[in-house]
N, C-alpha and C positions, 0 to 999 in steps of 0.2 A: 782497726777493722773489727766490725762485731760480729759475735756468732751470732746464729741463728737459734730460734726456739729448737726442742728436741720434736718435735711432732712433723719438724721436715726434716729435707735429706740432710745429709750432713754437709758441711760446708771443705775447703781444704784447710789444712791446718794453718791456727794463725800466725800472723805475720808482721813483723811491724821494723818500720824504720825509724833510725832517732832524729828528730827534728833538727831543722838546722845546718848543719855540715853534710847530713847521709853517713855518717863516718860507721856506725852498728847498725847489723839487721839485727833482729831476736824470732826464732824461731824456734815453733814447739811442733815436736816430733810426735808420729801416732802414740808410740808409747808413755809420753809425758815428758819427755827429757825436754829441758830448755837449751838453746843454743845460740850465742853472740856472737858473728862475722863480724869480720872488718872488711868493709867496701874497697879499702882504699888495696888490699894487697889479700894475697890467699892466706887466710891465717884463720884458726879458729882462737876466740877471744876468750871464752870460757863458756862449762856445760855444767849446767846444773842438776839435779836429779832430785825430784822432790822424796820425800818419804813412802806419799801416799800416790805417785806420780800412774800409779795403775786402776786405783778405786776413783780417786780424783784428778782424772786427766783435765789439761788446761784448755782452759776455752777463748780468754782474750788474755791479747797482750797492752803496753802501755807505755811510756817511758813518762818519767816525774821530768818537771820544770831542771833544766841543767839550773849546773852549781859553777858560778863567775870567780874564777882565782884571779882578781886583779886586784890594783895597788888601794889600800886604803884612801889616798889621797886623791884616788880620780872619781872623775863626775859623776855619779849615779844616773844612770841611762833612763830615760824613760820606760813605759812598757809597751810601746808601738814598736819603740827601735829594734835592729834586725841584734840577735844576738852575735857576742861576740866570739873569736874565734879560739878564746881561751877557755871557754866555757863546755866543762866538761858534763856529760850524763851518765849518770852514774846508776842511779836508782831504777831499775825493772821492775813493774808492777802486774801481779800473774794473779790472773782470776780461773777459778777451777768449776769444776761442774757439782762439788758439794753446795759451794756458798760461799767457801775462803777464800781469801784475798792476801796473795804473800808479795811480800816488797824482799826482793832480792837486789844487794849491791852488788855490782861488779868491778869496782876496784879492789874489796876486802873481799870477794870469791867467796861469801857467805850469805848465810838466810838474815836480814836487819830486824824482819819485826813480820806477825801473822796476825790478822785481821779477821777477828772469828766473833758473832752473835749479829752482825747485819742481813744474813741471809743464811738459807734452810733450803738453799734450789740453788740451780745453775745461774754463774754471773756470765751477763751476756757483753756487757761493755761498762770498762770504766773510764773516766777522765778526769786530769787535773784543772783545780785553777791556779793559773798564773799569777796572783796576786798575792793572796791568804794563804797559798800551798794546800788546801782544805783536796779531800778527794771524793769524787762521786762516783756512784757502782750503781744500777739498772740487775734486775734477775725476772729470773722465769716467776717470780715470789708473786709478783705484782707491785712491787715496791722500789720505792729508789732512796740511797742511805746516801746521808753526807757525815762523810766521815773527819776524825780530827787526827792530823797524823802527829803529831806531839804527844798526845794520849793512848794513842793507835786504838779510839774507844765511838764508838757512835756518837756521833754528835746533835742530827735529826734524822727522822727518817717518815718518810710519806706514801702511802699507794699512788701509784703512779698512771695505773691503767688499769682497765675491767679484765685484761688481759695479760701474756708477758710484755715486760719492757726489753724490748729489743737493741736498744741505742739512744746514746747520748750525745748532749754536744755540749760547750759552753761560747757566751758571746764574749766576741774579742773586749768587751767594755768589762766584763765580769759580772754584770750585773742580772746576767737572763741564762736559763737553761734550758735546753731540748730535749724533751725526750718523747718516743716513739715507738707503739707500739702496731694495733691497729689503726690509731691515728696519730696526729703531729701535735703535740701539745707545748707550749710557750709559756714557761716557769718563771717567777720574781722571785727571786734568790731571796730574797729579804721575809718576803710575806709566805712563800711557798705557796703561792696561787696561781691559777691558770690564767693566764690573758689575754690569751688567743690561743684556737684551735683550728686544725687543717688538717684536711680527709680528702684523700685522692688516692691512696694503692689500696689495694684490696687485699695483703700479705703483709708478714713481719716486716719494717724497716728495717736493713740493715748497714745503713751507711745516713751519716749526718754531717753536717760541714757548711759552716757558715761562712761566709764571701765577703771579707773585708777589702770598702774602697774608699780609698782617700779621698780627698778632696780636691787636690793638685799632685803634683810630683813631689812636691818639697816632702821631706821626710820630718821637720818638725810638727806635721798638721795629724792630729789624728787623726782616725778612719772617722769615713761619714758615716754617722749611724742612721741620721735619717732616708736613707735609701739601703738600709742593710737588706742581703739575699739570705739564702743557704738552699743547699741542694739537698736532695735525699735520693736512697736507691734502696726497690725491695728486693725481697728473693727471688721472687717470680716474673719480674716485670722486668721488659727490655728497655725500661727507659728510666733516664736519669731527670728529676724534675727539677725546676730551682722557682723558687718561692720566695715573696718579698714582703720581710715581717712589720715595715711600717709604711702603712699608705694611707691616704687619704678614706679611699675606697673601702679598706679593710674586705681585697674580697679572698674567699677562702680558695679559690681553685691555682694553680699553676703559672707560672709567668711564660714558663718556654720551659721547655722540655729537649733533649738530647737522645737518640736513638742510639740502641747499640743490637748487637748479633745476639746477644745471653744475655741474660742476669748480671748483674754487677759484683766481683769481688774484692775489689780494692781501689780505691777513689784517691786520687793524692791532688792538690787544686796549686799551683801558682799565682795569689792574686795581683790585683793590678796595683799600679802607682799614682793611677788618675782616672778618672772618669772615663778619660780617650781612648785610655790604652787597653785592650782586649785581655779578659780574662781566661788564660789558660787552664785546660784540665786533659788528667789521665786517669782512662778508667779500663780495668784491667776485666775481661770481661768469661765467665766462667768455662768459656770451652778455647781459653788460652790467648784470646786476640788483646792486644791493649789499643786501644782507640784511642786520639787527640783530638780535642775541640778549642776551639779561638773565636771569643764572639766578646760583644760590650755589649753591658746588659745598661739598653737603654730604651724599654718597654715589654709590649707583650707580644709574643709571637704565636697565634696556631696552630700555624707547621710545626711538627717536631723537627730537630737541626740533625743531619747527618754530621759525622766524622771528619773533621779537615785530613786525618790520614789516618791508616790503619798499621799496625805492627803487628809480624808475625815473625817466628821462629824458626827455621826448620834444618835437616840434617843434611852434609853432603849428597849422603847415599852412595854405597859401591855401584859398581860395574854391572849394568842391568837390572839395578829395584829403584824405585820409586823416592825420592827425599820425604823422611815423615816428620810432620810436625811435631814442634817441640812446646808444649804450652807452659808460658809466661805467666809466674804466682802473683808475681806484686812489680810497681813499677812505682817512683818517686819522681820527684823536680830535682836537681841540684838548687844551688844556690843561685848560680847564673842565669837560672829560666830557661836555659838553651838545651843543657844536656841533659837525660834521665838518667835513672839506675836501676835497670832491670834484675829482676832475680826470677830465675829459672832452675831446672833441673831437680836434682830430689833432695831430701829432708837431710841427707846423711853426709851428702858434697855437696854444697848449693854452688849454681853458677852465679853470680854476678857481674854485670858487664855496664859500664859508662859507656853510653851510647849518644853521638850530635847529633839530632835528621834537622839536615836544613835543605830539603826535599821540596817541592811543589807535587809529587806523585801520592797519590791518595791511597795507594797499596804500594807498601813496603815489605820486602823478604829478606831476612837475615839469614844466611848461611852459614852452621856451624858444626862443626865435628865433634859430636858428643863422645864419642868412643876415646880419643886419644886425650881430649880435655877431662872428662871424669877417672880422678884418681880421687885416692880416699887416704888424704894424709890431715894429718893433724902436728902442728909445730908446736904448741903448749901441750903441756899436761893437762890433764880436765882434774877439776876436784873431785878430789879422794873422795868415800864413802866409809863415814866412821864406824866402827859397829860397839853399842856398850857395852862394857862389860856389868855381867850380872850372875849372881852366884851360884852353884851348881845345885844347891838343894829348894832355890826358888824358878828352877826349870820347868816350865810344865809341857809334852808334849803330844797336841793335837791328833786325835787320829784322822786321817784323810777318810773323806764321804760327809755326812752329814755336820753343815758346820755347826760348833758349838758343842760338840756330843762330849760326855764327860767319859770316855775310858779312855786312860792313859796308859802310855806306854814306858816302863823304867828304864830310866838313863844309864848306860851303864859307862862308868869309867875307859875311857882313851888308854890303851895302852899295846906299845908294838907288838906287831904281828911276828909270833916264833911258835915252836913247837907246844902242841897243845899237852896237858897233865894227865896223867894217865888217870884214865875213869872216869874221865869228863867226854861227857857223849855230846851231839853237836842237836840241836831243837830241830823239829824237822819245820819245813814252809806251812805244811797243813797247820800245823801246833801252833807253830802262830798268827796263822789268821783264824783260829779257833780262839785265841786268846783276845782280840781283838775285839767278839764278840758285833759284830756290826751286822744290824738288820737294814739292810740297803733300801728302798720303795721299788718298787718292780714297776718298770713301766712298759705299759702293754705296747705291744707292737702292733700296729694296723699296717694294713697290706692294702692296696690300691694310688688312688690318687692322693698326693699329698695335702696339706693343711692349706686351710687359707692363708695364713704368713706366707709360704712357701711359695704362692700362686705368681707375687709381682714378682722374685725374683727370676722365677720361670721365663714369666713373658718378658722380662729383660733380655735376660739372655736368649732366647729364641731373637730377640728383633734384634740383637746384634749380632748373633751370628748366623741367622738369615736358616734357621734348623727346622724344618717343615713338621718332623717327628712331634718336637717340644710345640711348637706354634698349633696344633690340631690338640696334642693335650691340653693345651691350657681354652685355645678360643672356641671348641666343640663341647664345652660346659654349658650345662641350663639352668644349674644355681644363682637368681637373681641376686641374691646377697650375697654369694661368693665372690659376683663378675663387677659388684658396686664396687666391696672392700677394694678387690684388686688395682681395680685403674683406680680408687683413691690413695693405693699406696705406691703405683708406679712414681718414678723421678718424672720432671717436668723436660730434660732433654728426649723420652722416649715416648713421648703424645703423639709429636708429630710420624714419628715409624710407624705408631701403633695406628695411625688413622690411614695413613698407606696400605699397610695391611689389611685395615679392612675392606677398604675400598678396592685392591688387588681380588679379594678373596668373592665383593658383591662382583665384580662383571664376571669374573671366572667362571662361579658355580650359583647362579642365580639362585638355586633351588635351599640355598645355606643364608640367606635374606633373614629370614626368621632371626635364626642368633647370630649374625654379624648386625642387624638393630640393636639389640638389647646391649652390645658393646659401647656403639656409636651412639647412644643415647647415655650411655655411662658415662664416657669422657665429654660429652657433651653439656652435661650435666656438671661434672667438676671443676673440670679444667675450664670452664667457658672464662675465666678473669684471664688466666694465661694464653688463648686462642686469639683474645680478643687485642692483645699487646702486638700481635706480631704485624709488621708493617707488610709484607706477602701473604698474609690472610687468604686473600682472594684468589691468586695463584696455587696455595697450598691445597685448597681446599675446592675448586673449580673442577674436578673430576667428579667428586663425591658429589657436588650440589647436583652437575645434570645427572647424575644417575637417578639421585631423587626426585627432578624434576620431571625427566620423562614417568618416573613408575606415578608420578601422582598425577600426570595427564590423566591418564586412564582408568585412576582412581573412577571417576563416579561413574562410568561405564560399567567397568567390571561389577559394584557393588550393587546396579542394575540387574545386570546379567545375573548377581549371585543370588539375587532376591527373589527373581523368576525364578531363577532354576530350585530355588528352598519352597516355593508352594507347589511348583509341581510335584517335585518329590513327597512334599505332604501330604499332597490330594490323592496320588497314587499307593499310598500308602494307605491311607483310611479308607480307597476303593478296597482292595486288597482285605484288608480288618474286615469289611464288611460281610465281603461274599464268604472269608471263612466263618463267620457268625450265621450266618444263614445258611450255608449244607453240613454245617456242626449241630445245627438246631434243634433237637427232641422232646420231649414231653416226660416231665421230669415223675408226674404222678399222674393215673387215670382213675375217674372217677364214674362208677355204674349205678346206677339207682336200681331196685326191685321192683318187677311189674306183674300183676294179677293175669292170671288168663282170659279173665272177661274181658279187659280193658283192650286186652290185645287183640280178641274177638272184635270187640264193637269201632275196633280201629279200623279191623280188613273190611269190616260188613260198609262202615263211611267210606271207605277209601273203591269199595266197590260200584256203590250206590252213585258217589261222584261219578267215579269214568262213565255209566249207563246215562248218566242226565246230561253228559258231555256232548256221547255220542248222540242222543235225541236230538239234543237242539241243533248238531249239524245236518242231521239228514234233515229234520223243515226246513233250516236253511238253504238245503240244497232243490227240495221238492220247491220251496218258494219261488226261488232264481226259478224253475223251468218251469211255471204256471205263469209268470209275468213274459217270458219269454216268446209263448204260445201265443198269449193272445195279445200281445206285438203284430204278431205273422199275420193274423185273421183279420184286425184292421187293417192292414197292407193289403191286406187280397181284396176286401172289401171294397177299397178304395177305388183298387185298381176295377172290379166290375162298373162298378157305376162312369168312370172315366172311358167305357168302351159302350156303354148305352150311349152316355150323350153322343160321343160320334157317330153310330149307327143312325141314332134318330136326325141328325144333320142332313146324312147323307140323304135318307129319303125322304129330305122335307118337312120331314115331321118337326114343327116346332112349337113352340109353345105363342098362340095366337092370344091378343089383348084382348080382355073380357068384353072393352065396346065395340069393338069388331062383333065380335059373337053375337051381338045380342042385336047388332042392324041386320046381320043376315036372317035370323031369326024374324 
């Protein structure tokens, strides 16, 4: 099992079963202690303790190719064949977070040999080859050492990745290596060159495992290489991929894939015998379920494969609580394909349990009483811890605070405690920490909200223990780069609470919209490779979409409305500006010119002279109008006499007689 880069969360401590029989676990404790079970009975085997087991705690574990105690005169076995059952492991191989690499025996209870100048960072995985015995080491360096364990000396060493090397593998042939970082890269042990490459997780790899299959059943026939698999699993990603390194096709993506509940942290494969027979796999998955799968990889599938069964754990429980579950660290195959070996419980008592499911139910619970089964015995002695001896005047004693500081403090000689000598006065505490002379660095204390570090473990803890106080501290911040860092450092188990919450928090108090986005666009932003794995996606996340969906109906309406309502208030504001410019308005300077008195005279005498030549020509105008008016009337009147002659003269005959008339009577 490989660790992980340091840049994510931490993984649990590793673990590793010995090939073959399952007979030893090895397990390394938070503090660095190493420790050896035997499966087969409660017994501890032996406890190692490194030196530097607190600066350089252990990071992966490994077991070296066992050692065959059999007769000179028998067959020499192939290297397909299953091992045999005399064949003991002896050698543990412990990679640290410096860069060293210790090979501890465990028949001789001692350290064999340390492995120092391949790396300058954390080793993330190592493994052997079964051939040559040669060993191979991956670190956070970028680099991958092959080492010569004969010389215990570097033998080649290559960069490996633009990134850390996360995980190793080697092919059952011996001839190709794996490793994997950001991507999947296919090594020729010979050349040291890449031959194929393959890019599908978007995180650290940390599990590799190549899927050797016969060609029939027969156990004389090597594995087929020409249809070789191997699988992989990252940190972040709920699914197990399996990829097929010689094809025709040569194509870079997935053959089939395997879903699980978490992340993956311990993969153990039972292969097959033949092409027919279904390839088993257990994979142990980080919030404690161990999944089984059974499929014959014979093409490409899709679909990702759900779990032919799931395993779980859990406690009796007394008399009115709840049974709580118990999560499952590592699980293995036996030899027979049929039974596991589960290991549970803590670092200090491990459980282990041979477990047969020959079930057809696809969720399985195990029932067990951790209380009366967790004791803490140990039936061997663990190894001693020698201490050198070294002389009393090459003692030199450190003063606590600043490391490295040079005042030292005199050793004074051991000798029993009895009545002190007269005149001998005793130093008092001040004295000597005056003597000590230590100028500490004063570190200021700030008073309010704590640091950014601080902020993800805050929001942790509020989403797990559900604290309204802590959850308004941390999500009622307006610091963009506070609220990035944060959700980039929360764990990947607490996105999904943390999107609950938000979404809790938009229908509740609509008017908090503002920064519960700026969250939702944080995790959105980061996490979207891990959002995007989960096969409930859409369930998960179907609150939150319609909330968004109905507020952006309304979007272009509102943004109408808002645009209106910004020129009104403009225009009524520039009226406003206006009218107070204008009865604010004054005459900032006046300006009078100097005038003569004559000018001012011959102004009044014009200004008189007009108004009289004014009035003149209205009174003609008006005498005019009543001279045309007059004699209007008089031709009226005029008319009218002559219109009363003619009729008179009618009346009496009188009328106007033709001149030749006149002049016959005549």
């Amino acid at each position: 099992m490989a660790a992980a880069g340091g840049v994510y969360e931490p993984l649990p401590p590793p673990c590793a079963l010995s090939p073959g029989s399952r007979d030893l676990l090895a397990l390394s404790g938070a503090d660095g202690r190493i420790q050896v079970w035997d499966t087969r009975g409660p017994g501890l085997r032996r406890e190692y303790v490194p030196s530097a087991h607190l600066s350089a705690t252990c990071t992966c574990l490994a077991w070296a190719p066992a050692r065959g105690f059999q007769d000179a005169h028998q067959k020499k076995r192939r290297k397909w064949e299953a091992s045999d059952t005399n064949e003991q492991y002896d050698l543990l191989t412990i990679g640290t977070a410096t860069g060293t690499i210790l090979l501890y025996s465990i028949v001789k209870g001692e350290l064999q040999s340390k492995l120092v100048g391949g790396h300058d960072r954390r080793v993330n995985c190592i493994r052997w080859h079964q051939d040559n015995g040669y060993l191979y080491s991956c670190s956070e360096d970028k680099h991958i050492v092959e080492w010569n364990t004969q010389t215990y000396k570097v033998k080649c060493k290559w960069k490996g990745d633009g990134s850390s090397v996360s995980s190793l593998c080697i092919s059952p042939d011996g001839k190709m290596l794996l490793s994997a970082g950001r991507s999947i890269k296919l090594w020729d042990l010979e050349t040291k060159e890449v031959t194929r490459q393959f890019t599908g997780h978007s995180d650290a790899v940390t599990s590799l495992m190549f899927i050797p299959i016969r060609a029939s059943a027969d156990s004389q026939t090597p594995p087929d290489t020409t249809g070789l698999y191997f699988l992989s699993g990252s940190i972040h990603d709920r699914l197990i991929s399996v990829w097929q390194v010689r094809t025709e096709k040569r194509e870079k993506s997935a053959v089939l894939s395997f879903t699980l509940t978490e992340s993956p942290v311990s993969v153990d494969l039972a292969p097959s015998k033949s092409k027919e027979e279904p390839v088993k796999l257990a994979v142990v998955s980080r919030d404690g379920q161990l999944h089984l799968f059974e499929h014959i990889l014979n093409g490409t599938h899709k679909k990702p494969l759900a779990p032919s069964c799931t395993v779980q754990i859990a406690t009796s429980g007394s008399e009115g609580s709840t049974p709580a579950p118990v999560p499952i660290h590592c699980a293995g195959f036996c030899p027979d394909k049929q039974s596991l070996i589960l290991y549970y419980g803590s670092t200090l008592q491990p459980l282990i349990e041979r477990v047969v499911l020959k079930t057809d139910e696809p969720h399985v619970c195990l029932i067990r009483d951790i209380k009366t089964t967790l004791t803490l015995r140990q039936e061997m002695t663990v190894t001693k811890v020698k201490t050198p001896l070294v002389k009393k005047d090459d003692t030199r004693v450190l003063v606590p605070g600043i490391p490295g500081h040079s005042a030292l403090i005199p050793t004074q000689s051991s000798r029993p405690e009895g009545k002190r000598k007269p005149g001998h006065s005793q130093v008092s505490i001040e004295d000597r920490l005056g003597a000590m002379d230590i100028d500490l660095p004063k570190v200021p204390v700030k008073s309010g909200l704590p640091q950014m570090d601080n902020f993800s473990v805050l929001l942790v803890q509020g989403l797990e223990s559900s604290d309204i106080n802590i959850l308004n501290k941390v999500l009622l911040t307006k610091n963009e780069p506070l609220i990035k860092k944060t959700v980039a450092r929360i764990p990947v188990y607490a996105v999904l609470p943390l999107v609950h919450e938000l979404t809790k928090r938009l229908q509740r108090h609509p008017s908090s919209a503002i920064m519960m986005v700026r969250w939702i666009k944080a995790v959105l932003v980061h996490h979207a490779s891990y959002l995007s794995t989960l096969p409930d996606l859409v369930t998960e996340l179907g609150s939150l979409y319609q909330i968004m969906e109905t507020r952006v109906k309304t979007l272009h309406t509102m943004s109408r409305l808002s645009g209106k309502l910004y020129l009104l208030i403009t225009q009524v504001a520039a009226a406003e500006n206006s009218q107070k410019l204008k009865l604010n308005q004054e005459a900032k300077l006046v300006y009078e010119e100097e005038s003569s008195e004559d000018e001012l005279l011959e102004d009044e005498h014009n200004t008189e002279s007009d108004d009289n030549w004014e009035e003149g020509e209205e009174e003609a105008e008006r005498e005019g109008e009543f001279d045309e008016s007059e004699e209007e009337e008089e031709d009226e009147e005029g008319e009218e006499e002559e219109e009363e002659e003619m009729v008179v003269d009618k009346v009496n005959g009188d009328s106007d007689v033709d001149p030749g008339n006149e002049s016959e009577e005549e």
